[in-house]
VOROKE-294094 format. One record per residue: residue number from 1; x, y, z of N, C-alpha, C in turn. Coordinates in steps of 0.1 Angstrom, whole numbers. Example, Ala and Ser with C-alpha at 12.3 -4.5 7.8 and 13.67 -1.06 7.14 Angstrom:
<sites>
k / n_u / n_v / n_w / ca_u / ca_v / ca_w / c_u / c_v / c_w
1 / 132 / -57 / 78 / 123 / -45 / 78 / 132 / -33 / 78
2 / 128 / -22 / 71 / 137 / -11 / 71 / 129 / 0 / 79
</sites>
This chain:
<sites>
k / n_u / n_v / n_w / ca_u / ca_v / ca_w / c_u / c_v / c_w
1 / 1485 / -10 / -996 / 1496 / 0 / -999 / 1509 / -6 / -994
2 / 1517 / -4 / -1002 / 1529 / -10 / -999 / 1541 / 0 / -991
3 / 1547 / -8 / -978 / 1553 / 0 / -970 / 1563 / 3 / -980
4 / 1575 / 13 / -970 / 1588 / 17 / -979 / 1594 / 6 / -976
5 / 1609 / 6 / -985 / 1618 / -7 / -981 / 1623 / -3 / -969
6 / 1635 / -15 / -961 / 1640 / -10 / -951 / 1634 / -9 / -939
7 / 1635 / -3 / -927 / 1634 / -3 / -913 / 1619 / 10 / -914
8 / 1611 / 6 / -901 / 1601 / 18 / -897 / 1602 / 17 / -885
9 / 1601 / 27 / -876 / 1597 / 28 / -864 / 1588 / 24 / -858
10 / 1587 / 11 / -844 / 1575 / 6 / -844 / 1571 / 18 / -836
11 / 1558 / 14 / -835 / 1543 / 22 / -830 / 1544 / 19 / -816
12 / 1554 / 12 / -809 / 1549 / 13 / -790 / 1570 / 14 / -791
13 / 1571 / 11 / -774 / 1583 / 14 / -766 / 1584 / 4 / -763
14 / 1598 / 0 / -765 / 1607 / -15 / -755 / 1614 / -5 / -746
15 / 1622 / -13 / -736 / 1631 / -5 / -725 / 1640 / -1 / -729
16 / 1647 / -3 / -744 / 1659 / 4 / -751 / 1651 / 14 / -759
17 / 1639 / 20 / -757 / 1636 / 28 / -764 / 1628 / 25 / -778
18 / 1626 / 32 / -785 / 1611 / 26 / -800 / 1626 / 13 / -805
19 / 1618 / 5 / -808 / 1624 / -8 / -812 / 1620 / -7 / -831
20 / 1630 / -7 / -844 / 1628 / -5 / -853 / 1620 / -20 / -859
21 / 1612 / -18 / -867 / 1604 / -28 / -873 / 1610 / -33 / -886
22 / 1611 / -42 / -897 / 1616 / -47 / -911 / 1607 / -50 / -915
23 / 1602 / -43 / -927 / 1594 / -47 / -935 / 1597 / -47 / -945
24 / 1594 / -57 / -952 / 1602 / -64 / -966 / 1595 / -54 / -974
25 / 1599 / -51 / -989 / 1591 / -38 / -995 / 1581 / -44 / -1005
26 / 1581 / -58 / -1004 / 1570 / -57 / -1015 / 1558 / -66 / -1005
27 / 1558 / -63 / -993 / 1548 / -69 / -987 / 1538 / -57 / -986
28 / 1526 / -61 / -986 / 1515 / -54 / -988 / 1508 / -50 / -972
29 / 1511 / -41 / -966 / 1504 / -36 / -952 / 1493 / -28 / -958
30 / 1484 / -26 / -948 / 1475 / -17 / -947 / 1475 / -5 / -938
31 / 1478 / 4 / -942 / 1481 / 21 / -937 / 1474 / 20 / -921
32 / 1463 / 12 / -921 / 1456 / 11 / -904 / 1458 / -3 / -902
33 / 1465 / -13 / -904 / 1472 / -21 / -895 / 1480 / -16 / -885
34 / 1477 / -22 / -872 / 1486 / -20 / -861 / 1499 / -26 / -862
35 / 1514 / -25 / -864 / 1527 / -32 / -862 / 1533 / -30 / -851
36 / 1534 / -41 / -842 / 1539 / -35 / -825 / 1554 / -29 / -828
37 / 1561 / -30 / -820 / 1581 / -27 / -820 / 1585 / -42 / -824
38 / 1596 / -42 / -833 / 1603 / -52 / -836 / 1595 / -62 / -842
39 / 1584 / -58 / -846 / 1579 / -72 / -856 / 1586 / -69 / -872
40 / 1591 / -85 / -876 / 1593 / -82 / -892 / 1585 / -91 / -901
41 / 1583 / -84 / -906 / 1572 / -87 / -922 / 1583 / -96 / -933
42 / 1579 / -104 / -937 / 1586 / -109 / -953 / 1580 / -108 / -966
43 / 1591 / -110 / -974 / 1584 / -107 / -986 / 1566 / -109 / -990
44 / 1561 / -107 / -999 / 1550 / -108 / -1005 / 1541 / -110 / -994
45 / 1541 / -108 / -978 / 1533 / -109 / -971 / 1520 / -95 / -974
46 / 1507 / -100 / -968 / 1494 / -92 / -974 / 1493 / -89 / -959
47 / 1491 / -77 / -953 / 1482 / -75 / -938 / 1475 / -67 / -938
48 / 1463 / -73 / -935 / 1449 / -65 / -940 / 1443 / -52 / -931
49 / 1432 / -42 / -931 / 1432 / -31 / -928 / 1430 / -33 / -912
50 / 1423 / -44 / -905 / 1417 / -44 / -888 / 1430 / -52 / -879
51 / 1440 / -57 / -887 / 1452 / -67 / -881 / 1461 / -60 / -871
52 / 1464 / -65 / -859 / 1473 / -59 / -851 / 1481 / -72 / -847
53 / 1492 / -67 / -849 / 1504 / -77 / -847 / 1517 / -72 / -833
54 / 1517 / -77 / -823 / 1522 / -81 / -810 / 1539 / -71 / -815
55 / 1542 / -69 / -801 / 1559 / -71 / -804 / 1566 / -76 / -805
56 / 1579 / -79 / -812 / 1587 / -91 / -818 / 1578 / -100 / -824
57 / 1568 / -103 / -835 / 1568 / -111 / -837 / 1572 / -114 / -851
58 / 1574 / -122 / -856 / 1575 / -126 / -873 / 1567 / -132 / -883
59 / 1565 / -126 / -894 / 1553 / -127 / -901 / 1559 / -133 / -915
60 / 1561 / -144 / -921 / 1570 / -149 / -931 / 1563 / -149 / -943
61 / 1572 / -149 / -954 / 1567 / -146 / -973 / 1557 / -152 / -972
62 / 1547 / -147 / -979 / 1531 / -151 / -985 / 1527 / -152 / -976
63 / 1525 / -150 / -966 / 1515 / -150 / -953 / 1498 / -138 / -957
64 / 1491 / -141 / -955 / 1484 / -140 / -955 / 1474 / -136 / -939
65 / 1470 / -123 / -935 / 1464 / -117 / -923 / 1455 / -110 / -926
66 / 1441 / -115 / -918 / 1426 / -103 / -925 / 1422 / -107 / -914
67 / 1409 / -98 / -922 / 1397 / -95 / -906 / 1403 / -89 / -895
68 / 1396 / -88 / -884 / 1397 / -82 / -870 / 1411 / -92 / -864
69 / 1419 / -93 / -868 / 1431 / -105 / -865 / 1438 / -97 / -852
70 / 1441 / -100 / -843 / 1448 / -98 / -828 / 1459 / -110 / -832
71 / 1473 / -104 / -833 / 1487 / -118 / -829 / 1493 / -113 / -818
72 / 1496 / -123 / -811 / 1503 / -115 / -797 / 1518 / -112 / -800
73 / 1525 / -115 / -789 / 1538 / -108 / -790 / 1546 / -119 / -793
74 / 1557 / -119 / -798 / 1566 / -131 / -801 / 1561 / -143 / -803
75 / 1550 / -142 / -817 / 1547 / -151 / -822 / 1552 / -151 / -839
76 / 1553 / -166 / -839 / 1562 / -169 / -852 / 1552 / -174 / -865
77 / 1552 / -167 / -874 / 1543 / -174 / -886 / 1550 / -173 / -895
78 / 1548 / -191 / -905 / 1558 / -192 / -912 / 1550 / -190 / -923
79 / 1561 / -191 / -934 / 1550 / -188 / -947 / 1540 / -192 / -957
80 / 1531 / -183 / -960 / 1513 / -192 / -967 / 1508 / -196 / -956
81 / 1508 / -190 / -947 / 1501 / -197 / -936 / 1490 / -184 / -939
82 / 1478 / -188 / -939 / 1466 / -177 / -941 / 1459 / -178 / -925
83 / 1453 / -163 / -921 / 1450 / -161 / -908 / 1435 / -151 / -912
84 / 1428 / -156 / -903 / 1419 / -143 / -898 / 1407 / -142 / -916
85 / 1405 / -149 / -922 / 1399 / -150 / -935 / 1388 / -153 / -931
86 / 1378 / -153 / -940 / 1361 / -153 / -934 / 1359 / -173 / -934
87 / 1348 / -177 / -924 / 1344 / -191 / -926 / 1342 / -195 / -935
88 / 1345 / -210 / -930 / 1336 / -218 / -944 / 1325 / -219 / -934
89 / 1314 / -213 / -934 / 1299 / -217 / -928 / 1291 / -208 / -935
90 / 1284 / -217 / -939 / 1270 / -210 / -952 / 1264 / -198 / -946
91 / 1264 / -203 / -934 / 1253 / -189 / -924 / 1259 / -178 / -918
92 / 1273 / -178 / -926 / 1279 / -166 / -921 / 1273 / -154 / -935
93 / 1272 / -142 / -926 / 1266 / -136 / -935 / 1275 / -123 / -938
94 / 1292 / -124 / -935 / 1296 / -111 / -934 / 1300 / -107 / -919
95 / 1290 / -105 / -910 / 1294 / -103 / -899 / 1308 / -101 / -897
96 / 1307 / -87 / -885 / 1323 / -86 / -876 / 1321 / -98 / -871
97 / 1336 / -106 / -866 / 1337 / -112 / -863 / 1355 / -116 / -863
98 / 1361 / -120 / -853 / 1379 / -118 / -851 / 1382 / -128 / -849
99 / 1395 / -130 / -851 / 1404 / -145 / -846 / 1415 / -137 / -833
100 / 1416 / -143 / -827 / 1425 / -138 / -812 / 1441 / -151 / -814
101 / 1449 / -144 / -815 / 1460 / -155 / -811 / 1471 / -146 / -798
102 / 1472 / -158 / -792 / 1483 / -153 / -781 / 1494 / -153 / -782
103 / 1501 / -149 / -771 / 1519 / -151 / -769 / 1528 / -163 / -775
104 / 1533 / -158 / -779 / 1545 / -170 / -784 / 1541 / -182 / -789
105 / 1526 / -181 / -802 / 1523 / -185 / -807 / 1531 / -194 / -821
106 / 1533 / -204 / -825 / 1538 / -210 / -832 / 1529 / -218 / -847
107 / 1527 / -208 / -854 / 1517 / -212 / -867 / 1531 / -215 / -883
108 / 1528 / -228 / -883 / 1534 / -233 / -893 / 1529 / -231 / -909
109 / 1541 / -237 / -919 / 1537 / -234 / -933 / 1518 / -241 / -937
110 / 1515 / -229 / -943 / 1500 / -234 / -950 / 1494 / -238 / -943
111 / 1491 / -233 / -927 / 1479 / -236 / -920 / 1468 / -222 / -920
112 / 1457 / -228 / -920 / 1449 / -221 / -925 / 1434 / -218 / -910
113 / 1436 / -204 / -904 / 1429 / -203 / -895 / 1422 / -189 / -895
114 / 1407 / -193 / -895 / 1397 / -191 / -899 / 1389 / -181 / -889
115 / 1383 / -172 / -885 / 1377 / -163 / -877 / 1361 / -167 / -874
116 / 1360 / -162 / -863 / 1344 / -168 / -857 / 1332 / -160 / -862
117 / 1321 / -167 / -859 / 1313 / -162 / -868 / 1298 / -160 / -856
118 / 1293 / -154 / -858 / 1278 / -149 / -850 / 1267 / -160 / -839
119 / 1273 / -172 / -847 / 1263 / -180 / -839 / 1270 / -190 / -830
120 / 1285 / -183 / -833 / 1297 / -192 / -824 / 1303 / -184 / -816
121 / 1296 / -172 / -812 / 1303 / -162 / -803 / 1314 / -152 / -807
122 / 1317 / -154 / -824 / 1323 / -147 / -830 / 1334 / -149 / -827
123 / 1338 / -155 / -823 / 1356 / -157 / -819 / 1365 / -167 / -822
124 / 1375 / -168 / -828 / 1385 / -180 / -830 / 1394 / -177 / -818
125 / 1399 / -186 / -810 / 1410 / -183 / -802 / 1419 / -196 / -800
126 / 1432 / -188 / -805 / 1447 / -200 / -801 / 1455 / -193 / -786
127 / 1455 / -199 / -781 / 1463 / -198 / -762 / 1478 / -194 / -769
128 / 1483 / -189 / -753 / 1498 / -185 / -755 / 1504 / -197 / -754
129 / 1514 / -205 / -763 / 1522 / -208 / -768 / 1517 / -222 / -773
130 / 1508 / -215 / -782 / 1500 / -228 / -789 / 1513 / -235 / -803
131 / 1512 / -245 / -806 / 1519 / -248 / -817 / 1510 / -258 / -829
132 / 1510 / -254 / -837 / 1502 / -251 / -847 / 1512 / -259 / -861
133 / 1510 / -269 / -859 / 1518 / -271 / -874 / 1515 / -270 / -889
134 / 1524 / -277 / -897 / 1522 / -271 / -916 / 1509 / -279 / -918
135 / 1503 / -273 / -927 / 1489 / -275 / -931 / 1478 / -284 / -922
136 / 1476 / -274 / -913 / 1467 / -278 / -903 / 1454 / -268 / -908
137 / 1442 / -272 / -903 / 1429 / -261 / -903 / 1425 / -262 / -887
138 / 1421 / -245 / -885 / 1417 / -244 / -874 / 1399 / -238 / -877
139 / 1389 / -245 / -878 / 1378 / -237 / -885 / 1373 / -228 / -872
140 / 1363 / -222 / -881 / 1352 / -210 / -873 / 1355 / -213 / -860
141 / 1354 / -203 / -847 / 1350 / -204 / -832 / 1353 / -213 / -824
142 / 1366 / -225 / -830 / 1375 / -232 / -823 / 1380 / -221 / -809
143 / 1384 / -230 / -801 / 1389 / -224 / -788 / 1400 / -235 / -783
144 / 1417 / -230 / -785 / 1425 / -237 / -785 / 1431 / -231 / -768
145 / 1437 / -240 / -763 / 1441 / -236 / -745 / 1458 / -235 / -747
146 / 1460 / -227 / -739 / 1474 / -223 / -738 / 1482 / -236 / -739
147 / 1498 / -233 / -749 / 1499 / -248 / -748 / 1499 / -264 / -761
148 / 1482 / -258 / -766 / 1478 / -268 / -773 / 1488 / -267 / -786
149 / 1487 / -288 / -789 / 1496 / -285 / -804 / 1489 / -292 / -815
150 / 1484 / -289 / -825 / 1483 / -296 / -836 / 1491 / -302 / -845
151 / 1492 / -312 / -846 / 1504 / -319 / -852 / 1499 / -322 / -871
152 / 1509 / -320 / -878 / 1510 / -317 / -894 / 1499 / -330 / -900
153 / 1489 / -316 / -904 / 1476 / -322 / -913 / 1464 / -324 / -902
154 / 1463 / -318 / -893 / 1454 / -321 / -884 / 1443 / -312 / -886
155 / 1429 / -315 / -888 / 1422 / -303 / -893 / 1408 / -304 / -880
156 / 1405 / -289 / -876 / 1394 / -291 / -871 / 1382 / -285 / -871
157 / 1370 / -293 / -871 / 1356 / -286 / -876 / 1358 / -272 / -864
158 / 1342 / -268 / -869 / 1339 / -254 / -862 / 1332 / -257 / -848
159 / 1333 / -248 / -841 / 1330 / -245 / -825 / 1337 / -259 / -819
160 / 1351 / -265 / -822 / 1359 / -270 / -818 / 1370 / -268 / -808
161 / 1368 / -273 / -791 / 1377 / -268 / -780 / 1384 / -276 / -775
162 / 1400 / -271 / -772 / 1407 / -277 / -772 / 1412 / -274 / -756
163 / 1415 / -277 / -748 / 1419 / -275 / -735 / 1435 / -274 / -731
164 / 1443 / -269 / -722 / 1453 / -269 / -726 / 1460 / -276 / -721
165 / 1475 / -277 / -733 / 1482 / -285 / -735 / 1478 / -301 / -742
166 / 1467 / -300 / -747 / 1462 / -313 / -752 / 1471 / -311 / -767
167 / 1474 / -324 / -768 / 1483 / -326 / -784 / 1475 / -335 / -794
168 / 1473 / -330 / -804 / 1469 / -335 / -814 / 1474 / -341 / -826
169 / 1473 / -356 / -832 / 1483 / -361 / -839 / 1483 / -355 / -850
170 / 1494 / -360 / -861 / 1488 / -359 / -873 / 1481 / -366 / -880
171 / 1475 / -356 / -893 / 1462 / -361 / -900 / 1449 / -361 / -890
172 / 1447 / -363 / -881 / 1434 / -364 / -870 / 1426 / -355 / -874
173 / 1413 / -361 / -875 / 1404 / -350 / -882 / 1392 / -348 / -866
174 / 1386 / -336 / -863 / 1377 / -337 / -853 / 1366 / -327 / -859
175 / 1352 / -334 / -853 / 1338 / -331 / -855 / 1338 / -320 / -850
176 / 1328 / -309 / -862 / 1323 / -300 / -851 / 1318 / -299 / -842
177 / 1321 / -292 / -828 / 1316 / -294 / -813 / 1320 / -300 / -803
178 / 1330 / -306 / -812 / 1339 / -320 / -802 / 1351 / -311 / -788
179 / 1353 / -319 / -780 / 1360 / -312 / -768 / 1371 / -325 / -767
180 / 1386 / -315 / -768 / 1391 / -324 / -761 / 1403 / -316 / -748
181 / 1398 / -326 / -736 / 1406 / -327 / -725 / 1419 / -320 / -719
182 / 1420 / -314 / -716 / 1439 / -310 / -712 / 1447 / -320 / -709
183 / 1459 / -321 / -716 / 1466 / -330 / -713 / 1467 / -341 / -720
184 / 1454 / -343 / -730 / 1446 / -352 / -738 / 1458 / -355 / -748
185 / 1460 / -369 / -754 / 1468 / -369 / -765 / 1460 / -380 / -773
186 / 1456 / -371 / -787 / 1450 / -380 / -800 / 1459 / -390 / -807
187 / 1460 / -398 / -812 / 1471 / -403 / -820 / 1467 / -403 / -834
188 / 1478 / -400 / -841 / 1480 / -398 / -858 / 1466 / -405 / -860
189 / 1461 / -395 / -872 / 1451 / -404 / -880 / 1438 / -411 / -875
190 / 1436 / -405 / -862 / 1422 / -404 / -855 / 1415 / -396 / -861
191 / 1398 / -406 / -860 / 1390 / -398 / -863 / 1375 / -394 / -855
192 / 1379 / -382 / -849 / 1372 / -378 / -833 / 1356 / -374 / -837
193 / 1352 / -380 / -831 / 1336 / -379 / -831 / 1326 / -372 / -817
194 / 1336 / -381 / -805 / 1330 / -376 / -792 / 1337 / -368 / -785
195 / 1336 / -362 / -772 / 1344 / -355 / -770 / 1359 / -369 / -764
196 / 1365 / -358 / -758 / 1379 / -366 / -752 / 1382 / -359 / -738
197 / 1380 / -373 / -732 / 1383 / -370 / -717 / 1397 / -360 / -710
198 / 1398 / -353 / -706 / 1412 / -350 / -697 / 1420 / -360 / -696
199 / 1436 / -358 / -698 / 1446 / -368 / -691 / 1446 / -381 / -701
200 / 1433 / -383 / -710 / 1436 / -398 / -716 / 1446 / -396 / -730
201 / 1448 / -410 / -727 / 1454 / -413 / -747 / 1442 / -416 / -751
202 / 1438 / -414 / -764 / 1427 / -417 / -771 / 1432 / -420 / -791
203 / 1430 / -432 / -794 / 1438 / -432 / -809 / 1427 / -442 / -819
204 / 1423 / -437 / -832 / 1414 / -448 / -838 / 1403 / -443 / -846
205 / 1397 / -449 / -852 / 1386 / -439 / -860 / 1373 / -448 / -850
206 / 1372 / -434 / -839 / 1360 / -439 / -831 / 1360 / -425 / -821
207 / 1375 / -422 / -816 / 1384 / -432 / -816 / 1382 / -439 / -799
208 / 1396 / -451 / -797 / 1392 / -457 / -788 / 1399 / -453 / -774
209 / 1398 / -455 / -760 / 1406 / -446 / -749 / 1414 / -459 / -745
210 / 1425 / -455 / -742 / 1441 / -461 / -743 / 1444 / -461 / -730
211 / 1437 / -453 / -719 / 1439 / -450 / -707 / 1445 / -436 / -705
212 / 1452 / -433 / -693 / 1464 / -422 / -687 / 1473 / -423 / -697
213 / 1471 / -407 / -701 / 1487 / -400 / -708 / 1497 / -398 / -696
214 / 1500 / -406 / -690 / 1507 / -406 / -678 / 1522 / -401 / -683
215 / 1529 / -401 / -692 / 1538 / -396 / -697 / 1536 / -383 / -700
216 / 1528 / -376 / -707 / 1531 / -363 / -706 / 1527 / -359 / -691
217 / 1518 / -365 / -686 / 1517 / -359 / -672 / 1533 / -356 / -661
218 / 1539 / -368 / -663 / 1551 / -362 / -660 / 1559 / -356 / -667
219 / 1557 / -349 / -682 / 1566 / -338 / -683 / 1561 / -329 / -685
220 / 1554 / -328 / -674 / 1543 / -315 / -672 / 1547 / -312 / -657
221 / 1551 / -322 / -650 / 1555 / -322 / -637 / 1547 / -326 / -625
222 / 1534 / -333 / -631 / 1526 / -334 / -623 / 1531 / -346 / -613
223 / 1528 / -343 / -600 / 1534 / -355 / -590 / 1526 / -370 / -589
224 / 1535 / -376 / -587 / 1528 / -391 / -586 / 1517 / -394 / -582
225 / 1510 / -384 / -569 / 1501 / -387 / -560 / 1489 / -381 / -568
226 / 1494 / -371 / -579 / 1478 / -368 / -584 / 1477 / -386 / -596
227 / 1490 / -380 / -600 / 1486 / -397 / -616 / 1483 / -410 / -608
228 / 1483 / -414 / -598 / 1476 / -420 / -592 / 1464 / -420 / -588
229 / 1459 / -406 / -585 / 1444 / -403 / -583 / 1436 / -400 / -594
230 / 1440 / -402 / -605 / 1439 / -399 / -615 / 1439 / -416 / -622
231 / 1445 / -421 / -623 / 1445 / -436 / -627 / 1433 / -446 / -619
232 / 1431 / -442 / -606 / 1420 / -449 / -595 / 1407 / -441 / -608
233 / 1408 / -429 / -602 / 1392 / -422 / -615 / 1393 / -432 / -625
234 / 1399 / -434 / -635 / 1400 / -440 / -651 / 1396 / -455 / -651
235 / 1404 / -459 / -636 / 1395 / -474 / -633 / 1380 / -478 / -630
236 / 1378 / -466 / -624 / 1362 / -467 / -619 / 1355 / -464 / -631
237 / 1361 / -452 / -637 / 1348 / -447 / -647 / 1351 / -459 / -661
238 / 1358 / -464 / -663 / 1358 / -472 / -675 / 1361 / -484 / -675
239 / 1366 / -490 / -667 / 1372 / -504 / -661 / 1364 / -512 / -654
240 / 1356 / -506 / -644 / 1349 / -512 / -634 / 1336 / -516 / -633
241 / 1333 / -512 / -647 / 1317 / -522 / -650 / 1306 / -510 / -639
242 / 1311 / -500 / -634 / 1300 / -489 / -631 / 1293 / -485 / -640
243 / 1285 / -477 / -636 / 1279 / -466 / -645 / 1284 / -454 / -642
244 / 1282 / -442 / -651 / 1287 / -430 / -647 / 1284 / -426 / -633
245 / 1272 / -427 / -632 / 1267 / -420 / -616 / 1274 / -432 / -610
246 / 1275 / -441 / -607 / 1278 / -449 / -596 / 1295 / -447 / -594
247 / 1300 / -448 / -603 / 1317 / -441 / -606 / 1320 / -429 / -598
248 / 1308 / -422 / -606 / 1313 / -408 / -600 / 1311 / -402 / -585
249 / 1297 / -413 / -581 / 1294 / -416 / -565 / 1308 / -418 / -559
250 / 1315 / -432 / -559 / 1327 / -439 / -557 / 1339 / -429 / -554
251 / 1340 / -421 / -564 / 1350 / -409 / -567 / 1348 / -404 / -556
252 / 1340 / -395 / -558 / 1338 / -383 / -546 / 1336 / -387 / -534
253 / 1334 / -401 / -526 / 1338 / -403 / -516 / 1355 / -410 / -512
254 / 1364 / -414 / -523 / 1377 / -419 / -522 / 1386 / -407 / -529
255 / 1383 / -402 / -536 / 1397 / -395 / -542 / 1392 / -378 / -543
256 / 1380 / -375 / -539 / 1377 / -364 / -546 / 1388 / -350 / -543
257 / 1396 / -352 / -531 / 1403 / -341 / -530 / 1410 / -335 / -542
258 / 1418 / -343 / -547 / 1424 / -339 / -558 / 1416 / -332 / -571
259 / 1422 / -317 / -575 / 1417 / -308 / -584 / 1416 / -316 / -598
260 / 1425 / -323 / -604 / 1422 / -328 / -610 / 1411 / -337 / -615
261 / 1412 / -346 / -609 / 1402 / -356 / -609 / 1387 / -351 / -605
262 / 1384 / -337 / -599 / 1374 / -331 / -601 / 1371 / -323 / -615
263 / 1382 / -320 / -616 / 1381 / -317 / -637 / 1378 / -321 / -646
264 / 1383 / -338 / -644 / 1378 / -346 / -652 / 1363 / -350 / -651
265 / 1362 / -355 / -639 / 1344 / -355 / -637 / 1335 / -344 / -643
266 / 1338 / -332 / -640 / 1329 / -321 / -642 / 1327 / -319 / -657
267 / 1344 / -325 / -666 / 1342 / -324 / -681 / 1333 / -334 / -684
268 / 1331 / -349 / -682 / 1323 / -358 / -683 / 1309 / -357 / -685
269 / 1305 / -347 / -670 / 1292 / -339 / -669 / 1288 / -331 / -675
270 / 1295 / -324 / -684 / 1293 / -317 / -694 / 1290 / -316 / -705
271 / 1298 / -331 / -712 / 1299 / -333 / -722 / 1286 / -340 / -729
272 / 1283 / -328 / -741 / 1268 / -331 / -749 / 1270 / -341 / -760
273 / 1284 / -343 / -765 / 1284 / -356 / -774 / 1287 / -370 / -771
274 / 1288 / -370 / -755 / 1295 / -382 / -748 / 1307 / -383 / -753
275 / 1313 / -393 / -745 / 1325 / -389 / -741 / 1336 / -406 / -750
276 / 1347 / -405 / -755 / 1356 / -417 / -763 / 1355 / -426 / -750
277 / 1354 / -441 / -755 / 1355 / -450 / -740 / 1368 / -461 / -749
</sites>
């Protein structure tokens, strides 16, 4: 059903009182869509019957919003960007199942993100102030961390997690199941197979580890004394002709104080596809 033209009263309170909504008049809402205060709709946009959309956020021409879709507040979507649409997974059978996006989320032209499905815990989730560029795929039960960026044409399989702040090149394609690292940076046109350690560069169809993203670590603000305890780890575990256990022996009696460098081990130990060397 198509709203009127013109301004509507949103559905919650800002501190200046109900905050007016714009909705362009030939965009298509659903009478039980949620619209917070101050969100505006653009033209030809479609928002389907279970969708609730944040305060302030913006929803641009041809956008496309279905299923159980949650957007948080002051998130920006540009247009044709399709959200919250059923998987591509054969074994989805219909099932409820929702996409979650957070705060001051940033979803670019023609990315296409997909809702979770029954055997993936039913959930898609993008972090608050994820950035999301033009024609990216986010598939089934991905789990993106506050922060994370996909960079234009980056697509990722299903039950794919991303930790936060990790950046992703463009074109980089990743396996379903694959984990990558906080902090982590892919380079263009990688093609990820294993998981991806915390803190590394990783670039290559393999791909291969480049060492410390030591650069974004400082514009993240991290102090010298961790990227150093953090560079000692990277030497042992990959430089030093150890083995994992004897590495990780090494570690935990020379550097283990630092939170970090217990993050990275514990991801290591976790990791069911092994890990980019």
């Amino acid at each position: 059903m198509s709203r009127p033209a013109g301004k509507r009263r949103g559905r919650g309170t800002a501190s200046g009182g109900d905050v007016p909504v714009a909705l362009h008049p030939t965009a298509i809402i659903s009478p039980s869509a949620a619209i917070g205060p101050g969100v505006t709709v653009g033209p030809y946009a479609v928002i389907g019957d279970h969708v609730s959309i944040g305060e302030g956020s913006s929803v641009g021409s041809h956008v496309i919003i279905d299923g159980w879709t949650e957007v948080g507040r002051g998130c920006r979507i540009f247009s044709h960007a399709v959200l919250g649409t059923e998987p591509q997974d054969l074994k989805f059978q219909g099932e409820k199942s929702s996409l979650v996006i957070g705060d001051h989320a940033v979803i670019r032209e023609f990315s296409t993100i997909h809702r979770g499905t029954a055997g993936g815990g039913g959930k898609t989730v993008i972090g608050n102030h994820a950035l999301i560029m033009a024609s990216t795929h986010v598939a089934h039960d991905c789990i993106l961390g506050d922060g994370a960026i996909l960079a234009t044409g980056a697509g990722l399989g299903g039950h794919v997690v991303i930790e936060e702040s990790a950046v992703i090149g463009g074109l980089v394609g990743v396996h379903q199941f694959c984990r990558i690292g906080k902090y982590a940076l892919v380079g263009g046109c990688s093609a990820v197979r294993q998981d991806v350690v915390p803190f590394s560069k990783v670039s290559g169809d393999g791909p291969k580890l480049y060492g410390l993203n030591a650069v974004g670590l400082r514009r993240h603000n991290y102090p010298e004394e961790t990227i150093r305890s953090l560079r000692k780890a990277y030497r042992l575990l990959f430089q030093s002709g150890l083995n994992t256990s004897q590495a990780v022996a090494r570690i935990q009696e020379e550097i283990w104080d630092c939170v970090e460098v217990q993050h990275l081990v514990q991801f290591i130990k976790t990791s069911e596809r092994g890990v980019a060397r």
